[in-house]
Each structure stands twice: as C-alpha cells, then as structure tokens.
C-alpha beads as a LAMMPS data file, in Angstrom:
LAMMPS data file: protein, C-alpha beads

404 atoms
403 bonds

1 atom types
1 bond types

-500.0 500.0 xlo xhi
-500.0 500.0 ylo yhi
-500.0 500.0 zlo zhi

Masses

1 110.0

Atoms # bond

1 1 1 32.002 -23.379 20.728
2 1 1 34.340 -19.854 20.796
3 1 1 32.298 -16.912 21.826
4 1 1 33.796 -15.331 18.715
5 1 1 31.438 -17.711 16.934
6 1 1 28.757 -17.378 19.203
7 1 1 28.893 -13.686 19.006
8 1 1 29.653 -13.500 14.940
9 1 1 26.884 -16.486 14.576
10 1 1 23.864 -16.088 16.613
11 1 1 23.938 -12.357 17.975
12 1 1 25.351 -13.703 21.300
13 1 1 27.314 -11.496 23.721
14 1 1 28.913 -11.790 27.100
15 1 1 27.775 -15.508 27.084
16 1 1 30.235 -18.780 26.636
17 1 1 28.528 -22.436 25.428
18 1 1 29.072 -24.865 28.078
19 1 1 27.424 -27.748 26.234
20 1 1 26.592 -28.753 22.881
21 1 1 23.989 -31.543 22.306
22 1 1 22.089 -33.038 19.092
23 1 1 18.544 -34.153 19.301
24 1 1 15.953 -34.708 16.849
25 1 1 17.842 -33.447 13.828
26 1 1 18.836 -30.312 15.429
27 1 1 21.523 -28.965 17.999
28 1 1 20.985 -27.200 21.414
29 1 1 23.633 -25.119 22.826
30 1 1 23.120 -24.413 26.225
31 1 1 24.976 -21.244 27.209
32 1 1 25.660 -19.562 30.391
33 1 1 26.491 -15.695 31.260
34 1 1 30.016 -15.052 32.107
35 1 1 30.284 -13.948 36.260
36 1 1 32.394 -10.385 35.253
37 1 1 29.559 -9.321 32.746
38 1 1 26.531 -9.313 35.788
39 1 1 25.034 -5.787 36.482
40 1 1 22.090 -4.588 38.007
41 1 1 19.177 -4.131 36.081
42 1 1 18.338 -0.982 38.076
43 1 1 21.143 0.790 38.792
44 1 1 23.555 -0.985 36.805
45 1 1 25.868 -1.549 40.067
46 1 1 28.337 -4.442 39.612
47 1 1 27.815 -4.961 43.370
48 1 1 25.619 -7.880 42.872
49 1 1 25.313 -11.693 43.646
50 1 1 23.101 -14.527 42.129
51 1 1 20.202 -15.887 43.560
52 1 1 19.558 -18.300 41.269
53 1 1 19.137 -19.497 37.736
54 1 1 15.948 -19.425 35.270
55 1 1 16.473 -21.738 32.323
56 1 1 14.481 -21.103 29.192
57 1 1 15.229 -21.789 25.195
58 1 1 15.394 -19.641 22.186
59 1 1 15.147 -20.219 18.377
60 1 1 18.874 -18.991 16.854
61 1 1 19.225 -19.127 12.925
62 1 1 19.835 -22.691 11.923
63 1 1 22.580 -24.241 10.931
64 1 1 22.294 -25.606 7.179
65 1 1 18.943 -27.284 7.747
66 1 1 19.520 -28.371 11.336
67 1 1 16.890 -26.457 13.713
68 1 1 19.270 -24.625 16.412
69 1 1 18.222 -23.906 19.960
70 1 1 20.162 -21.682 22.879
71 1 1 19.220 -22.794 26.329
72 1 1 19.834 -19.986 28.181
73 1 1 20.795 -20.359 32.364
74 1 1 19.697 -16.633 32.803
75 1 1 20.506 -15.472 36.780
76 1 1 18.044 -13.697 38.867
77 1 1 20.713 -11.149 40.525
78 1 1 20.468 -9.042 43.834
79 1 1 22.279 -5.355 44.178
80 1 1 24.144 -4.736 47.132
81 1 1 23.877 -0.848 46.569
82 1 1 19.696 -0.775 46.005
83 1 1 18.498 -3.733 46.885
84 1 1 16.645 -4.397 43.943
85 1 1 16.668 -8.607 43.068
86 1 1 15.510 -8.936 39.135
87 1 1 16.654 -11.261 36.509
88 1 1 19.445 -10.391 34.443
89 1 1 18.831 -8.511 30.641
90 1 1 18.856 -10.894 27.920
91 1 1 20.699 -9.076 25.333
92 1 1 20.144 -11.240 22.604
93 1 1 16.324 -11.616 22.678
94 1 1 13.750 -9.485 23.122
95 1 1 11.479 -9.534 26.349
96 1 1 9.036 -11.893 26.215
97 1 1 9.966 -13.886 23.213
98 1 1 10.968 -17.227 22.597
99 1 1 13.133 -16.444 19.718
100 1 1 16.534 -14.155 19.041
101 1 1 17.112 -11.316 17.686
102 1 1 19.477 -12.780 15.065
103 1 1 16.442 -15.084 14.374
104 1 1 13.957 -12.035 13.726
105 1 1 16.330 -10.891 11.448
106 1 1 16.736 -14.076 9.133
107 1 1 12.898 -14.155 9.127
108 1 1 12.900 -10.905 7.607
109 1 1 15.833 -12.014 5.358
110 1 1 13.388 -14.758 4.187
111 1 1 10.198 -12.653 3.920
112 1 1 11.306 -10.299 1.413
113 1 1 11.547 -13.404 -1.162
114 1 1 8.833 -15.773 0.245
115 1 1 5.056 -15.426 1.991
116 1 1 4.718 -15.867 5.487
117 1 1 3.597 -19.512 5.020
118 1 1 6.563 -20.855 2.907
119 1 1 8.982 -18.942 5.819
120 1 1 6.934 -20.836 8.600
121 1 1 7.501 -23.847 6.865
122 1 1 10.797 -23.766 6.373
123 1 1 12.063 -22.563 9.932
124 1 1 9.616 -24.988 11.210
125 1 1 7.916 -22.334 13.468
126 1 1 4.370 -21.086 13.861
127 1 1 2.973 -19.196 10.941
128 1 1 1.948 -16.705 14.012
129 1 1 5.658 -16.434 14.617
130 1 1 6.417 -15.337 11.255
131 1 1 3.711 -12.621 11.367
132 1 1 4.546 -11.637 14.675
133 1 1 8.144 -10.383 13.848
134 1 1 6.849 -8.848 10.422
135 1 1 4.351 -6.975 11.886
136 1 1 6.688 -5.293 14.952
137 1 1 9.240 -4.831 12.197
138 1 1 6.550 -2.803 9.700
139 1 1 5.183 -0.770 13.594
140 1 1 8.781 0.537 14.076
141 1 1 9.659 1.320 11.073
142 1 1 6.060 2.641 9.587
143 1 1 3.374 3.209 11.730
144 1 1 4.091 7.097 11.905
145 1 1 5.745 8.097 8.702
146 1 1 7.265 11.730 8.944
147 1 1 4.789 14.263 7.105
148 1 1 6.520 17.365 7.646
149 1 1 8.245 17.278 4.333
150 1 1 4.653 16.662 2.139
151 1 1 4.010 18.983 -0.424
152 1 1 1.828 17.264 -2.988
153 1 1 0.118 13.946 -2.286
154 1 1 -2.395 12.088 -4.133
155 1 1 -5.691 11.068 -2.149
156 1 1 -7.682 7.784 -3.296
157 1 1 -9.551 4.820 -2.272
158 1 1 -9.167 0.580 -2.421
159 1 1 -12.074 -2.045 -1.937
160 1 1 -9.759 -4.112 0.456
161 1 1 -12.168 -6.973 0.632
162 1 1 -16.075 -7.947 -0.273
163 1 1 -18.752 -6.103 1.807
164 1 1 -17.906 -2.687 0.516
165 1 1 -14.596 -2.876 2.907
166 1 1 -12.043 0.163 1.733
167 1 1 -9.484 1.648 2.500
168 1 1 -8.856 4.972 1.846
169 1 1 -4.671 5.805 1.080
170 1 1 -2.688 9.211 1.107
171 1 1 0.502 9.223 -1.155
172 1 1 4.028 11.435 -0.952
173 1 1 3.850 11.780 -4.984
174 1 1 7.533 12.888 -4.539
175 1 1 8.772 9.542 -2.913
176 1 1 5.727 7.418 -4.157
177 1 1 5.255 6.047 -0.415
178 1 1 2.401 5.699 1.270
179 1 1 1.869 8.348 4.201
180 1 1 -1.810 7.734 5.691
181 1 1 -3.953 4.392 5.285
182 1 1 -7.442 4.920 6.970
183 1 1 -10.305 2.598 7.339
184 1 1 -13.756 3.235 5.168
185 1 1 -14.232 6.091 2.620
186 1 1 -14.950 9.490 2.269
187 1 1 -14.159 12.571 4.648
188 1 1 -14.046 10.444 7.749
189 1 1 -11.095 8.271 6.858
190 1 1 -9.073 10.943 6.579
191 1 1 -9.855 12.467 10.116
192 1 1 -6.956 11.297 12.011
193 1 1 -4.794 12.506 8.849
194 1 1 -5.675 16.426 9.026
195 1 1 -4.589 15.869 12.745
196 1 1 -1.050 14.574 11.823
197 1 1 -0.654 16.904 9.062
198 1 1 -2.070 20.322 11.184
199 1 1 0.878 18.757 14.030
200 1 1 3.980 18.040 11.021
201 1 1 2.983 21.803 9.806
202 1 1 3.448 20.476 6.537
203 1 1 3.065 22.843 3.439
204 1 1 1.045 21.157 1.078
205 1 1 1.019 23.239 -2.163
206 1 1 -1.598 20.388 -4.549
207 1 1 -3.698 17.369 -4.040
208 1 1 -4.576 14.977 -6.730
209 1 1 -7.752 13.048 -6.206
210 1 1 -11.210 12.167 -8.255
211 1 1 -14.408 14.040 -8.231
212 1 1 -15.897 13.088 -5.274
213 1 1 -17.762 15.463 -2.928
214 1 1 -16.084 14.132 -0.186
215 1 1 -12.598 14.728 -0.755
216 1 1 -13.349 18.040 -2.590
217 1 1 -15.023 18.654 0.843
218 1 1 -12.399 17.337 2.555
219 1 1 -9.119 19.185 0.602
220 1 1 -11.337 22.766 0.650
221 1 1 -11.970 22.883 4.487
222 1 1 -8.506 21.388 5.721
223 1 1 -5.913 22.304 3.127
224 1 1 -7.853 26.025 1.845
225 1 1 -4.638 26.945 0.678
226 1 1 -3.667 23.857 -1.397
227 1 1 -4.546 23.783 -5.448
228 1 1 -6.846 20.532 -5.846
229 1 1 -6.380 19.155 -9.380
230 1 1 -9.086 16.351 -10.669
231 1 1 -7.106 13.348 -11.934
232 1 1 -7.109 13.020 -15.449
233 1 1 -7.627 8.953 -15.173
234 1 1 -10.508 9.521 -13.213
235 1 1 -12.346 12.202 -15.655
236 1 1 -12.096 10.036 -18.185
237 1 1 -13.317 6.816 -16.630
238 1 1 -16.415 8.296 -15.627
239 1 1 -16.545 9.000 -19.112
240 1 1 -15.780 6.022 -20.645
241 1 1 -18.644 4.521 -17.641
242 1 1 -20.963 6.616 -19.009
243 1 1 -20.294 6.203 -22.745
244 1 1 -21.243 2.049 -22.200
245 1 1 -24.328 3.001 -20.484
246 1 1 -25.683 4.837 -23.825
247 1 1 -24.100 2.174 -25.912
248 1 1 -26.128 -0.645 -23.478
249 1 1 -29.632 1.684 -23.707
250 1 1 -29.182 2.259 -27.592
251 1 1 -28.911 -1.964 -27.786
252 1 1 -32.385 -2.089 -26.174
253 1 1 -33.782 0.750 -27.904
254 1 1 -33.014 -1.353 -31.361
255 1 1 -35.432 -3.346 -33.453
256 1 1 -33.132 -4.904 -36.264
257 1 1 -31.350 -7.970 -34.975
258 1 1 -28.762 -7.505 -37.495
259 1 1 -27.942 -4.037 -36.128
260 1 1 -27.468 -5.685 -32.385
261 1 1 -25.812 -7.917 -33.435
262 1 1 -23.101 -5.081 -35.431
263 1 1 -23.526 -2.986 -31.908
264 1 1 -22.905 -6.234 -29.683
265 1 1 -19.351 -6.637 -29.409
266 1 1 -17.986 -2.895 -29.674
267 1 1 -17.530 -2.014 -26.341
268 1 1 -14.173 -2.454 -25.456
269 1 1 -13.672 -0.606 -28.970
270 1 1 -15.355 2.126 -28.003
271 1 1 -12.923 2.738 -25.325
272 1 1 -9.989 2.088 -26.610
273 1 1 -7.938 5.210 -28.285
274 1 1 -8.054 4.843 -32.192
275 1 1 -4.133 4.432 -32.489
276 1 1 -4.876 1.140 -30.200
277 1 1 -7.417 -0.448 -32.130
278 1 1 -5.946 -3.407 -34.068
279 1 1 -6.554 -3.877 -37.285
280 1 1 -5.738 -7.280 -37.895
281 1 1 -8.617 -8.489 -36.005
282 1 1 -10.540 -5.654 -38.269
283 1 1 -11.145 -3.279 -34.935
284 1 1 -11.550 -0.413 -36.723
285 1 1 -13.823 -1.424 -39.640
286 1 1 -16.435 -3.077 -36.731
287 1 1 -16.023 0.117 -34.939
288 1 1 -16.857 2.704 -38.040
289 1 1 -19.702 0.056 -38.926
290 1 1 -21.532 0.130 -35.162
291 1 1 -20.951 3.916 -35.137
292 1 1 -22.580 4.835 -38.837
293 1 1 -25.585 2.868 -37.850
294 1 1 -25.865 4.923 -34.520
295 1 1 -25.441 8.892 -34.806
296 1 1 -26.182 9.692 -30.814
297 1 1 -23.476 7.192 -30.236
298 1 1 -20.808 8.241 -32.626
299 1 1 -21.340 11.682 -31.547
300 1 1 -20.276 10.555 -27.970
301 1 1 -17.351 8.580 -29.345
302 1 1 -15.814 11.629 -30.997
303 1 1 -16.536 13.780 -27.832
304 1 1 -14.302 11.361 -26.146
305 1 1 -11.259 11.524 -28.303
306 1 1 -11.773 15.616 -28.169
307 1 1 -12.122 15.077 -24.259
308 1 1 -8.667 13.486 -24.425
309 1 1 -6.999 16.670 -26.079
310 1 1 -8.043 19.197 -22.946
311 1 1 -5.016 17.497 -21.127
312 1 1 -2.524 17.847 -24.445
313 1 1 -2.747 21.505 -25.054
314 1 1 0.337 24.256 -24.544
315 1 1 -1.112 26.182 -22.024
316 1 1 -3.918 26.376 -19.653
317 1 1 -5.967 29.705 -21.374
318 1 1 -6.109 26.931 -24.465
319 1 1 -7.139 23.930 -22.576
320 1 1 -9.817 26.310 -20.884
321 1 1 -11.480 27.913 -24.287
322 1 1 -11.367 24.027 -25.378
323 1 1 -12.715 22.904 -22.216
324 1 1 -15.746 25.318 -22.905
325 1 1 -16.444 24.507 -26.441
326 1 1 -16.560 20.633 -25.337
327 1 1 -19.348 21.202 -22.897
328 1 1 -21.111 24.144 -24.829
329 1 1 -21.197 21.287 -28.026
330 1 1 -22.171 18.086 -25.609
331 1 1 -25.337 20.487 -23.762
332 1 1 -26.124 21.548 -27.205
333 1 1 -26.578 17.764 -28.598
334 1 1 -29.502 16.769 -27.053
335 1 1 -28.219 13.819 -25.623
336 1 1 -29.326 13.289 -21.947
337 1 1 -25.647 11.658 -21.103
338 1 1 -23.649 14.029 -22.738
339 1 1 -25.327 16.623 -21.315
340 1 1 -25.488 15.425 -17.453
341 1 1 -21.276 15.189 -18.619
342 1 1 -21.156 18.567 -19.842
343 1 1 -22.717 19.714 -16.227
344 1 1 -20.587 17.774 -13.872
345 1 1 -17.191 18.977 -16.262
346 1 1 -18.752 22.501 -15.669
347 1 1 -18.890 22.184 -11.901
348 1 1 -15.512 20.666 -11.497
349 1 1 -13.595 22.572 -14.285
350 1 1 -11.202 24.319 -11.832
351 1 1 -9.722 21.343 -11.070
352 1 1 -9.198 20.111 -14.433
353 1 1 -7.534 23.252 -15.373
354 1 1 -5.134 23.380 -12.485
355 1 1 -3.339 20.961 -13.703
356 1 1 -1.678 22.679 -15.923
357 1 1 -0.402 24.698 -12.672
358 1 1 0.494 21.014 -10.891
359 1 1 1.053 18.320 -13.389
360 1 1 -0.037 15.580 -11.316
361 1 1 -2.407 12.873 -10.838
362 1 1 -3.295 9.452 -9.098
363 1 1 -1.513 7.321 -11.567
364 1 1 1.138 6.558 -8.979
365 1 1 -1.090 5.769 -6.694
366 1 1 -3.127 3.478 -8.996
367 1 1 0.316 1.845 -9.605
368 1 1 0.330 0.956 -5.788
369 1 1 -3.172 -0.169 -5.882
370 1 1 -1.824 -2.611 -8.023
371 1 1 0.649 -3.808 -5.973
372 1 1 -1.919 -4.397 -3.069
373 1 1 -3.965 -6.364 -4.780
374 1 1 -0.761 -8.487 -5.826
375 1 1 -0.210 -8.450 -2.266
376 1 1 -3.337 -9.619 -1.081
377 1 1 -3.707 -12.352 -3.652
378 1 1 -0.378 -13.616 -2.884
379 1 1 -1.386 -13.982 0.429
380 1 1 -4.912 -14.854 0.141
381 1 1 -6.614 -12.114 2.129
382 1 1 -5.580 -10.803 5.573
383 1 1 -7.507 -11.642 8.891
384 1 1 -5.661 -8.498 10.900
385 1 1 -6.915 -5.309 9.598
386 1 1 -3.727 -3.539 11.395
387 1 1 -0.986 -5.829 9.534
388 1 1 -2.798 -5.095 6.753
389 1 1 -2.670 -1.102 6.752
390 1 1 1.169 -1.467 8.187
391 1 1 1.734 -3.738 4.794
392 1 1 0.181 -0.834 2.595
393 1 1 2.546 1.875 4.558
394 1 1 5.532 -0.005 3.572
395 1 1 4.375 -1.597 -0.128
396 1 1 7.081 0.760 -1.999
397 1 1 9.483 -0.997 -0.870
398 1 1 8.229 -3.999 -1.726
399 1 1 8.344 -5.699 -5.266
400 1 1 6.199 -8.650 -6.629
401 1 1 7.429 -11.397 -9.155
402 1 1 6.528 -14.681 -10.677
403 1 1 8.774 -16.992 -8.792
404 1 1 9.669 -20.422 -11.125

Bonds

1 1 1 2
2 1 2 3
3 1 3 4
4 1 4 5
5 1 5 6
6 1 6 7
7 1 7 8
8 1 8 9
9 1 9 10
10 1 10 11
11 1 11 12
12 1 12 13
13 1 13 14
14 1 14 15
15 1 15 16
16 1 16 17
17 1 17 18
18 1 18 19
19 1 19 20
20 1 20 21
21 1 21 22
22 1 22 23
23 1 23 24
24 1 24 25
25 1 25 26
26 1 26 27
27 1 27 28
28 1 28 29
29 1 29 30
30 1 30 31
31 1 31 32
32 1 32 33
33 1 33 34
34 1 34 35
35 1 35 36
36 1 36 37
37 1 37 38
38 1 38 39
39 1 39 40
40 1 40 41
41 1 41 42
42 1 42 43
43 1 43 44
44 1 44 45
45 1 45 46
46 1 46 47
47 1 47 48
48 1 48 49
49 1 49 50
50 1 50 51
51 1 51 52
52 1 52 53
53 1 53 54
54 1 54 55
55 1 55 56
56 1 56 57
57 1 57 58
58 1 58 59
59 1 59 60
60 1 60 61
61 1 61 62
62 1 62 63
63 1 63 64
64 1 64 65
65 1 65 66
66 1 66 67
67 1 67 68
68 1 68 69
69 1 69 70
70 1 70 71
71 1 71 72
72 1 72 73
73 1 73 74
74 1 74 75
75 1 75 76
76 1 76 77
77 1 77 78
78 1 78 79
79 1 79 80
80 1 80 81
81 1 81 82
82 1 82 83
83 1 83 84
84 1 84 85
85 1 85 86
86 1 86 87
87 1 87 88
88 1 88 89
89 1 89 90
90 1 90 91
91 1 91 92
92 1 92 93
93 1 93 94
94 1 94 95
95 1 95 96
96 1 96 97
97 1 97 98
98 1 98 99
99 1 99 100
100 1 100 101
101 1 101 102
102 1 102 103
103 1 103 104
104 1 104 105
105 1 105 106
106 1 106 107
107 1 107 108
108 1 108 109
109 1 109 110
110 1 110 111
111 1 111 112
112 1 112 113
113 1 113 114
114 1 114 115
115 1 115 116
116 1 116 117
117 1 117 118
118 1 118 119
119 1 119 120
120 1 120 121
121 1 121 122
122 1 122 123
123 1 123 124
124 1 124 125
125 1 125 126
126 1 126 127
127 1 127 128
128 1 128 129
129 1 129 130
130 1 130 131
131 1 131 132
132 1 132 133
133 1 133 134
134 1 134 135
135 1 135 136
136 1 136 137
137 1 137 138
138 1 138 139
139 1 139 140
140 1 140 141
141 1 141 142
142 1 142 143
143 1 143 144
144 1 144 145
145 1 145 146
146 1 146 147
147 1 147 148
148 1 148 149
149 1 149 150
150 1 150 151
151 1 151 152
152 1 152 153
153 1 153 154
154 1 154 155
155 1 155 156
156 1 156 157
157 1 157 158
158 1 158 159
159 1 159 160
160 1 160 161
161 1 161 162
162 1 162 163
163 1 163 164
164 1 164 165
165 1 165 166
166 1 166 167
167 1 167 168
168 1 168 169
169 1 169 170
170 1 170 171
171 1 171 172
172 1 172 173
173 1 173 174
174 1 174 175
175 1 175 176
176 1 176 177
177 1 177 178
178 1 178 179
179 1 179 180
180 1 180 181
181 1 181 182
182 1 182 183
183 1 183 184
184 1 184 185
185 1 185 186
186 1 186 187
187 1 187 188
188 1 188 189
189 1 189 190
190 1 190 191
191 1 191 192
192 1 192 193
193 1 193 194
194 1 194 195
195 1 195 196
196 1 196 197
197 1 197 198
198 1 198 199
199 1 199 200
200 1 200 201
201 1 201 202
202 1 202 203
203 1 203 204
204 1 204 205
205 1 205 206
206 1 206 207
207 1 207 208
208 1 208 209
209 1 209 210
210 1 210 211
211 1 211 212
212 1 212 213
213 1 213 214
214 1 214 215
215 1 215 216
216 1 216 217
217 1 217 218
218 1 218 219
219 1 219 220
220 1 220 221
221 1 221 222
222 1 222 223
223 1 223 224
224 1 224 225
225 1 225 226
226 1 226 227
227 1 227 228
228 1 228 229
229 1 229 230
230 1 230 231
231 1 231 232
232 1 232 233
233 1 233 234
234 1 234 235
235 1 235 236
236 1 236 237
237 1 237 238
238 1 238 239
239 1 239 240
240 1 240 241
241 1 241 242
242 1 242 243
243 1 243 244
244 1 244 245
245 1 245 246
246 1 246 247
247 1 247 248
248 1 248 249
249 1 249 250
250 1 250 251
251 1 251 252
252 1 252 253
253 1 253 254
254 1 254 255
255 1 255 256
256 1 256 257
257 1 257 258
258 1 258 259
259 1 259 260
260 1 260 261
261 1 261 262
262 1 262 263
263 1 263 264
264 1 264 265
265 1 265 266
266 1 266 267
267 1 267 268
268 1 268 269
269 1 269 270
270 1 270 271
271 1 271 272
272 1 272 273
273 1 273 274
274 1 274 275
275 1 275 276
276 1 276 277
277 1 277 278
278 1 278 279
279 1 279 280
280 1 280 281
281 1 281 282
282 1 282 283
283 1 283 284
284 1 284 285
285 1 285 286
286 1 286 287
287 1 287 288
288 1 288 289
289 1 289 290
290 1 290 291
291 1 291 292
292 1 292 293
293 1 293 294
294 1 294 295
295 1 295 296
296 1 296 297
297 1 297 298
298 1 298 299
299 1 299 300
300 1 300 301
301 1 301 302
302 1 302 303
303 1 303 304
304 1 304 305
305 1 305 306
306 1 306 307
307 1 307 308
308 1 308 309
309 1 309 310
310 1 310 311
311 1 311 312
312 1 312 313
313 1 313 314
314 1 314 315
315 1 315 316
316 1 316 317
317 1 317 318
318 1 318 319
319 1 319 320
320 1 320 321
321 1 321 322
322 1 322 323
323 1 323 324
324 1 324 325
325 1 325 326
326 1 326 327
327 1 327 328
328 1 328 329
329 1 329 330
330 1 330 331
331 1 331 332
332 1 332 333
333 1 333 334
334 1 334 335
335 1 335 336
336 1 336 337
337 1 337 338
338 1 338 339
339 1 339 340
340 1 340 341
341 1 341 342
342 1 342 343
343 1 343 344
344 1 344 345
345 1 345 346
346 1 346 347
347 1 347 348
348 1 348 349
349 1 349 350
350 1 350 351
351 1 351 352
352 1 352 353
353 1 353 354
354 1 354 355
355 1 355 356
356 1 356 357
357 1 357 358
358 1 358 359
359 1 359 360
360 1 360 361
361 1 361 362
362 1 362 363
363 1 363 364
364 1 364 365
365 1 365 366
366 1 366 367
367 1 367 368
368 1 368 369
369 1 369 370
370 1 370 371
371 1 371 372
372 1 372 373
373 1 373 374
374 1 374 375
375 1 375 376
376 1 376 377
377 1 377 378
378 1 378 379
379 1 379 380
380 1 380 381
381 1 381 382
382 1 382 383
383 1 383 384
384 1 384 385
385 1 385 386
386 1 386 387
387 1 387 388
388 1 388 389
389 1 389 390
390 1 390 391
391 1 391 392
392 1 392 393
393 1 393 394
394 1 394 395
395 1 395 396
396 1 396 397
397 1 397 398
398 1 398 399
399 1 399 400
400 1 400 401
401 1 401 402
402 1 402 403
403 1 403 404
C-alpha cells in the first residue's frame, strides 16, 4: 500500500505498510514509522535512537464491509540531548484508545443517521465504543457553551425519567440552542448557571419562563435588571387545568344521568379554540348542549376565549385595562375557580404585560422538549445522566425522522 493511500485513507502519516494480510473476513495492515520522522517526545530533538518496539492494533474505517485493522510497531525512543526514553506519539490515534481518529470520525458520520446500537452493529464494535466517541465529541464541542452573547433566554423544566427525575434547561431564544442543562427543579438547578453567566458578563435584557415561585425567585435576585415575561402557553394551561377540574366537580355534583352523560365527553371540547372544533363530528352542537345545561361552566368557557384576547391586543395600556376587567368579572362570579384564577393573574400580571415590551415565550423551548423526548424514545432511556445533559446541549443540531 502507497502512503498516499494510507495517508488519504485512514488518517495515516509518516508511516509506510510493510505487510498486508486477510483474516477472518477482514484485512490487517501492519505499518511501521519511517526512521527520518522519529523525534523526541520531550524536547522534540531528532537526536534520538530506538530502544525497542511496542506492537498494538487499531480499528481504521473499513473497507466496503471488510473490518480493517492497523498493527502499529510503535518505537520506544531515547534523546541524546535530555535523556528522556518515551514511546513515540501516535499521530493517528488518540492516547489510550484502541481505535483511529479517522475511525471516530466515521462513527460520527454514522451517528447522525443511525442510534448508537445500529452503528455498533454495523462496525462490529462495542456499543460502549460507539458511546464513548459520541460522548468526547458532544464534551469538546458542548460542555461550556459561550454565554457572553445571551440576551434573552427562555427558562423551563423536563421530567427526564419516572421518579419525579427533571431536568431543568436554559435556552439562547436567538439561536434556539440550549445553553445550561441542570439536574432537579427549581432555584437550585440553576445555581451553577448564575455563576457562568455573573463570569460571561452577559447582558440579559428578558427571561421567558412559567409562574413558578422559584424561577420568579430565581430571575428577581440574579438578573434584577432583566424584564421577566410569563409565557403565554403556560397561563393558559393552568387555565385550561383548572377549567377540567370544575367541569370533573360539576359531573359529580349532577343528579340526572342524562345530563352526565351530555357533560361526559366535552372535555377536550372545552379546550379546544371554537375555530378548531369540527363540525362534522357535530363538536360544536355537543359543546353548546353541555354548556346550556351548566351556567358556572359556560361562564368559565367564555372567560377562556376572552383570556385568549389579552395576548392579541395593539398595545400594552389595552391588554392591561382588559387584563383588569377579566379578573374584576371572574372575582365577581362567585365561582371558587375563577376566582382563585383571577388572584394568581393579579399577582403575576406584570409579567403578562411585559410581553408586549419582549414578545417572547417558551414555545421554542417546548419545541426542544419535543425533540428530547424523540430522543429518548429512540434510544430507550439513558443509563449516564452526563451523556444525557451533553445530548440536550447539542439537540439543535440534531433532527429526528421516520426512517423506512
């Protein structure tokens, strides 16, 4: 073999094949270092002599689907200038690794098309392997993404397994990637984030997030400066949440089976938006039935739609009059949900508001949720917590698709 080809093929330099042998369906090259190209690994002398040869063999990329091995005569060498005796570098491999860089590389090739099983398979390696040069791969190029240039991010949570295990996830909402994944929930997970960001002297002017006291906590003590803005998704969620509990306590309250059986199977029509509901499968006819037979819960089902405009309006002095009205109405109806509503909409209307100041919300982030749980279904869970969070930091540039 030419060490053109060598070189060009397998990632080999200042090596020449000596021998060339086929066993078991594959091919072993054994290779040996050319004399002129010996230096010392100190002090990089070329006043040195060999003392000796270590033989040991690599995985190269195959050839077609013949397995291909390098057996490498790798000299131990001794300086003449410091003295020092050490084996010679092994350009083409990484320390301690039975397999070359030009390998690594195809595995990565073959990752971004196929899971880590249907790689190990086919390379007829370890599945360890596989993971192995993912997970150095994801380290170098994510484990510290740059923050410096963060101005609004989006803050949010992910159940990342059964046992209440989450995750909680910081996103650049102006490059959709994923800057921070820390483990658990709340304040705490994002300790080791306020460090990173006080160090990157980042600017952040807005943070997206839900209504939970712990990340309202959170933004207001670290980021004083920063406009928090309550996600729109989220608001109305807890909404909609709330809206099935009445619905669920107005079933048991009832007497008349017909009248269950009318307020059974609206549900998922009470949460969908009006212009959704389909009226071949007469949606909205079932829907105006359940509601005339229950006033408490129609009156919740049009505060919902009206809910829905406080994000649609042309400025934020209209939004904020409309905001009012909504919870002056819902306190004033004598409903116990609407009215706990009304209160937690008071407490947290700032943040509603602002977001007619910063447009933004979690949906991106929610989009990336997504592609986790693709992720983790594709590869049926994940038994290293660390490969895991280094997958997450580099999930934007990843895309999912039925292969077949």
């Amino acid at each position: 073999m030419s060490t053109s080809l060598l070189y060009h093929g397998f990632g080999v330099r200042d090596y020449r094949c000596v021998r060339t042998e086929y066993t078991a369906g594959g091919v072993v090259f054994t290779i040996e270092r050319r004399p002129e190209t010996y230096r010392c690994v100190a002090c990089g002398s070329e006043a040195v002599w060999r003392e000796g040869v270590i033989v040991r063999r690599f995985r190269s990329v195959p050839i077609g689907c013949k397995r291909v091995e390098l057996e490498a005569r790798i000299p131990r060498l001794a300086c003449l200038d410091c003295g020092v005796t050490r084996q010679a570098v092994i350009g083409f491999a990484a320390p301690r690794r039975t397999y070359t860089k030009a390998f690594a590389r195809y595995v990565l090739v073959l990752s971004r098309h196929m899971t880590i099983k249907d790689v190990a398979r086919h390379l007829g390696v370890s599945w360890d392997v596989v993971k192995e040069i993912q997970k150095k791969y994801l380290q170098k190029r994510f484990a510290k993404p740059k923050l410096k240039h963060l101005t609004r991010i989006a803050i949010d949570e992910i159940s990342t397994g059964k046992g209440h295990r989450y995750v909680t996830i910081v996103m650049d909402l102006k490059s959709g990637a994923v800057v921070y994944v820390g483990q658990g929930k709340g304040g705490d997970a994002l300790t080791a984030f306020w460090r990173r960001l006080r160090a990157s002297h980042a600017k952040i002017e807005a943070v997206a997030t839900d209504m939970s006291p712990a990340y309202i906590d959170a933004v207001t003590t670290h980021l004083p400066h920063a406009t928090l803005v309550f996600d729109r998704f989220h608001v109305i969620k807890l909404y909609n949440d709330k809206l099935s509990d009445l619905r669920r306590a107005m079933f048991r309250e009832l007497k008349d089976s017909m009248q269950k059986q009318v307020l059974k199977g609206v549900r998922w029509l009470l949460l969908k938006r009006p212009e959704n509901l389909d009226p071949a499968r007469q949606e909205p006819n079932r829907l105006k039935e359940a509601l005339r037979l229950n006033e408490p819960l129609a009156i919740a089902y049009q505060l919902k739609e009206e809910l829905n405009e406080i994000w649609e309006q042309e400025d934020q002095e209209t939004a904020q009059a409309l905001l009012m009205d909504w919870i002056v109405y819902a306190e004033s109806t004598g409903i116990r949900m609407l009215q706990q509503f009304a209160k937690t909409l008071r407490f947290h209307a700032f943040g509603i508001l602002d977001w007619y100041d910063y447009p933004i919300s979690t949906g991106p982030l929610e989009g990336t949720n997504n592609k986790i749980k693709t992720m983790k279904r594709q590869a049926y869970g994940f038994r290293d917590p660390e490969f895991l969070m280094l997958k997450i930091l580099g999930i934007h540039e990843t895309t999912y698709a039925l292969i077949g």
